[in-house]
C-alpha positions in Angstrom: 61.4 186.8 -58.2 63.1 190.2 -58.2 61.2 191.2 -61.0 58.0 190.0 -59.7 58.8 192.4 -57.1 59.7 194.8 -59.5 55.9 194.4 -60.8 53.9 194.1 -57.7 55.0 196.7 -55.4 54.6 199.5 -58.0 51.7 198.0 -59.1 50.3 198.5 -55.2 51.5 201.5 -55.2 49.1 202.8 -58.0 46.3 201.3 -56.7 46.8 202.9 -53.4 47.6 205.8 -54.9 44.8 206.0 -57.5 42.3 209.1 -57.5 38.9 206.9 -56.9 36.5 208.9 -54.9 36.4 207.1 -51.1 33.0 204.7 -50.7 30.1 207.4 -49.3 28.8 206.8 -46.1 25.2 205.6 -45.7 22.9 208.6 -45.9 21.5 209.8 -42.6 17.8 209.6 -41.8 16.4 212.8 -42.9 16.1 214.9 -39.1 12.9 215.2 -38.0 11.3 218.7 -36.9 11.2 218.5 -33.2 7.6 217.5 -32.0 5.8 220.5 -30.6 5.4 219.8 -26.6 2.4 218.4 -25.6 0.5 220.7 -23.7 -3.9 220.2 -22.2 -6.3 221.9 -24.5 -7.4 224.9 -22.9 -10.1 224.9 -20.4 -13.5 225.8 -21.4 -14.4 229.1 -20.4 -16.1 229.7 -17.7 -20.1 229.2 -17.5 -21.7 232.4 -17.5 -22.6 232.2 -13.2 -26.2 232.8 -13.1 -27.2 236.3 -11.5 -27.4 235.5 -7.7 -30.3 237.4 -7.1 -29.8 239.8 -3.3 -31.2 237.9 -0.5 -35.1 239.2 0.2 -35.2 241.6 3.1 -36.2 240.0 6.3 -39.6 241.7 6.7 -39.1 241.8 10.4 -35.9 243.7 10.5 -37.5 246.2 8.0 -40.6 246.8 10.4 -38.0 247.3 13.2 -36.2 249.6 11.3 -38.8 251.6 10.5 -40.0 252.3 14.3 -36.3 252.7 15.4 -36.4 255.7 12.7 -40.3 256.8 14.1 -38.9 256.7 17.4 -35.7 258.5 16.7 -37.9 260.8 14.9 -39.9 262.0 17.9 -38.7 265.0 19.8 -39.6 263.9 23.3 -38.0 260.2 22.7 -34.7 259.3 23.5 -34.7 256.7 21.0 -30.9 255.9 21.4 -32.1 254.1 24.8 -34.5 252.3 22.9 -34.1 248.6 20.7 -37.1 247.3 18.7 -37.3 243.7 17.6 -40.2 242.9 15.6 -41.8 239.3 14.6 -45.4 239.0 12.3 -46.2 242.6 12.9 -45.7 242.2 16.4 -43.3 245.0 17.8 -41.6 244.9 21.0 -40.1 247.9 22.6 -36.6 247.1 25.0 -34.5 249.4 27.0 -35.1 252.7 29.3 -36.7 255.7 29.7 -36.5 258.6 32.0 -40.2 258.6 32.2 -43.5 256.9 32.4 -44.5 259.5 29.8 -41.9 258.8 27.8 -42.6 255.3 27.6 -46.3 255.7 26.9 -44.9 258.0 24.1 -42.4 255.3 22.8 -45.6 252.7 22.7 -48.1 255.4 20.3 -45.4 256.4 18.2 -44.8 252.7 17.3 -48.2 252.2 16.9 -48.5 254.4 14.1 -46.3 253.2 12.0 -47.3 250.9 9.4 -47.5 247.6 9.3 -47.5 247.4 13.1 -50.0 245.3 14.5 -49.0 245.3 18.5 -46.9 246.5 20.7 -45.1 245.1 23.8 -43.9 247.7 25.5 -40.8 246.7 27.8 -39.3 249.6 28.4 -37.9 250.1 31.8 -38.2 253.7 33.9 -35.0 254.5 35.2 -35.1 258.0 37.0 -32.0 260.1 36.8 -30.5 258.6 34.1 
């Protein structure tokens, strides 16, 4: 049995010892390029806003305009007394004057300007103003 022994343990000992290459491990799965992120497709540009055309002018304020600047115009006037509203040609005078004259004056300079069809004359007289 001793040289059984002999046989076997050295025997062991060479195949432990023996130069064969170790099993390889499994290959790994091949890595994967990272997934690009997700992202929304960019958002459609913009619709091209139709040109908002300006508002029309109010006719009205025009014509009022027009014989605040007749009225401011006028030497004899003080037109800074004076408001003027007009609606469908109609013009209507508000405010003071120092004078009946001046009213009168107020009334025929208004009157002349165009596209005035009447004239309400509300001015006020105040004296010593």
């Amino acid at each position: 049995m001793l040289r059984l022994l002999l046989v076997i343990v050295p025997a062991c000992a060479l195949i432990a010892c023996s130069e064969e290459a170790p099993p390889k491990p499994a290959p790994k799965p091949a890595a994967e390029a990272p997934a690009a992120p997700i992202t929304a497709p960019p958002p459609p540009p913009p619709a091209p806003a139709a040109k908002a055309e300006p508002p029309a002018p109010d006719p009205n304020k025009e014509l009022a305009d027009r014989v605040k600047r007749a009225l401011e115009g006028e030497a004899k006037i003080q037109a800074a007394g004076i408001d003027v509203t007009a609606k469908d040609g109609t013009v209507t005078l508000w405010g003071t004057t120092t004078t009946a004259a001046e009213k009168n004056r107020a009334a025929q300079a208004a009157r002349k300007v165009d596209g005035v069809k009447a004239v309400e004359n509300k001015l006020a007289v105040v004296k010593g103003s």
